[in-house]
N, C-alpha and C positions, 0 to 999 in steps of 0.2 A: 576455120580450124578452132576457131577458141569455142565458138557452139558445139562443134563434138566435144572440144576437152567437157564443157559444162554436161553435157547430156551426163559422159560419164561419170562426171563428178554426182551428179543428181541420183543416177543410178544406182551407181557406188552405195548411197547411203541405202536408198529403196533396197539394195540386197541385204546389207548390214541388219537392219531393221525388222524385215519384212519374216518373221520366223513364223513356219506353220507352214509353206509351203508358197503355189501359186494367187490363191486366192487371199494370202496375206498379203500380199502387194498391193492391192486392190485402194483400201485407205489409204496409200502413200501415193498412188497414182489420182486419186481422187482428189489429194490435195495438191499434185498438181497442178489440175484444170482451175485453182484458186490463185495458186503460187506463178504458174505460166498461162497465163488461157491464152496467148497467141502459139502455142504449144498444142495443147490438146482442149476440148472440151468435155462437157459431159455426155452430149450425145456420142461423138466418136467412141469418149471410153464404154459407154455401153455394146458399141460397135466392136470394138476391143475386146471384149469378154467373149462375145459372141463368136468371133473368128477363133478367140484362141480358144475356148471350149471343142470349136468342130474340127478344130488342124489338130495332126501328131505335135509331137512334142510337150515340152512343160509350160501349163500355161503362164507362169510368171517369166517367161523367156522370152515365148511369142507375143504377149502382150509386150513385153519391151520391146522385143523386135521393131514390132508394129507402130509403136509409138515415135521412135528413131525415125524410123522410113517415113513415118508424115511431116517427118520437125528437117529431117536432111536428106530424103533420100535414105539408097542402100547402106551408103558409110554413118546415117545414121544410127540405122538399124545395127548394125556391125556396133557401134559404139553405144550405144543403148544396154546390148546382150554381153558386151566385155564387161560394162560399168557392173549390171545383176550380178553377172557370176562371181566376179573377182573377188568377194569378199567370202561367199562358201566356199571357194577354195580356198584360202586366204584360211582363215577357220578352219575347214577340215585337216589343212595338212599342222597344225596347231595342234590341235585338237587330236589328232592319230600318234604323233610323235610322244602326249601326254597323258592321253584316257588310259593307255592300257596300266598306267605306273598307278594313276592315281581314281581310278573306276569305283574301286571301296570305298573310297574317301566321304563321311558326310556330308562337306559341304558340297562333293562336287554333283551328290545327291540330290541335297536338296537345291542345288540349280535348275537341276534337270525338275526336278519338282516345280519350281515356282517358271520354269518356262513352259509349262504347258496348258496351265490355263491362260498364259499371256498369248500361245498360239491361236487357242480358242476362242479367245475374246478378237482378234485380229482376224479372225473364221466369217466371227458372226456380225463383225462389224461392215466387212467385204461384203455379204449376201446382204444386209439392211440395207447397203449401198443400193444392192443391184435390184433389191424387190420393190425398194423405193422409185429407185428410176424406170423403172420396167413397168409396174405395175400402177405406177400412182402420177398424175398428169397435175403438177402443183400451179406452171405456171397458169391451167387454163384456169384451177380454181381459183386463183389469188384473182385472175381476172372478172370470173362470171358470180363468184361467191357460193356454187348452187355447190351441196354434199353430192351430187352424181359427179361432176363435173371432176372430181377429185380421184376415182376411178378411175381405170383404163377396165371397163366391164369387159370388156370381148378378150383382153390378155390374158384378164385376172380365169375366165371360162376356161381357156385353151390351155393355159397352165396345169389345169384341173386335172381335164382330162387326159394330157400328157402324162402326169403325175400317176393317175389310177390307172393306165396302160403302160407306164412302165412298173409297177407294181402288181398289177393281173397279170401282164403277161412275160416279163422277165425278162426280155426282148435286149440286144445289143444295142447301149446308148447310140450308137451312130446311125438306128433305124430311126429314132427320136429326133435326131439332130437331122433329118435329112428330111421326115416329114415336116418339122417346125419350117424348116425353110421353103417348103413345096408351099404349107399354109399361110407362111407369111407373106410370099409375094404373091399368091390368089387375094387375099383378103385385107393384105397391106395392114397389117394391125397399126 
């Protein structure tokens, strides 16, 4: 019981925080595999991104989802996805009862102002995460020392070409997402 209370509590904050969407969460959950590593890791949360990219729903949900369910089970999950949301709600019903009185208002302009490049920054610090972990294999280099070694050549390819096929051909992300998985488990990136 006191680990659900905590999940939520941890979550709690990750929604608070986490402004820009799913993949601002991303940093907060990164620093949990710091803050809990008997919790999650960095491989899982790369695993994380991955599942919740290819399931319905919002990815900063199913990622907590997901995270819950490996730390407790389903009640984790369940407590993981109460902790995220409670605070946009939390927020929005604030926030509706007050915008429409005071929406002209400078300052509460220039909030909205100075929170969108903090979403942006939270954007692009999620995806360093992810092309770091994804694409770049640090612990072999620290090991072997060799600049190959520091690569992951064969992802960094297939990224490529995913990338210019979904841009030639325009295709529904889920053809992408369904091929990635067909290539990944032929060729075990």
């Amino acid at each position: 019981m006191i680990q659900l209370l905590l999940l939520i509590i941890e979550f709690f904050k990750i929604g608070l925080f986490a402004i820009g969407g799913g993949l601002a969460t991303l940093p907060f959950l990164y620093d949990l595999t710091v803050t809990h590593p008997d919790w999650v890791n960095r491989s899982q949360l790369l695993d994380m991104v991955a599942i919740s990219e290819s399931t319905p729903g919002a990815l900063g949900v199913n990622m907590a989802t997901y995270v819950g369910n490996i730390i407790a089970g389903p009640l984790g999950g369940v407590a993981t996805t109460i902790g995220l949301v409670m605070p946009s709600v939390i927020i929005i019903v604030i926030v509706a009862k007050f915008l429409e009185r005071f929406k002209d208002s400078p300052i509460v302009q220039n909030v909205f102002y100075g929170i969108r490049p903090a979403s942006i920054g939270l954007i692009m610090a999620a995806a360093f995460v992810v092309i770091k972990e994804a694409l770049m294999d640090i612990p072999l280099f620290s090991e072997t020392g060799s600049f190959t070694d520091l690569f992951r050549i064969k992802s960094i390819i297939f990224g490529i070409i995913l990338y210019i096929g979904m841009v030639k051909f325009k295709k529904h992300p889920i053809l992408y997402i369904a091929i990635a998985a067909v290539v990944g488990n032929i060729i075990a990136f």
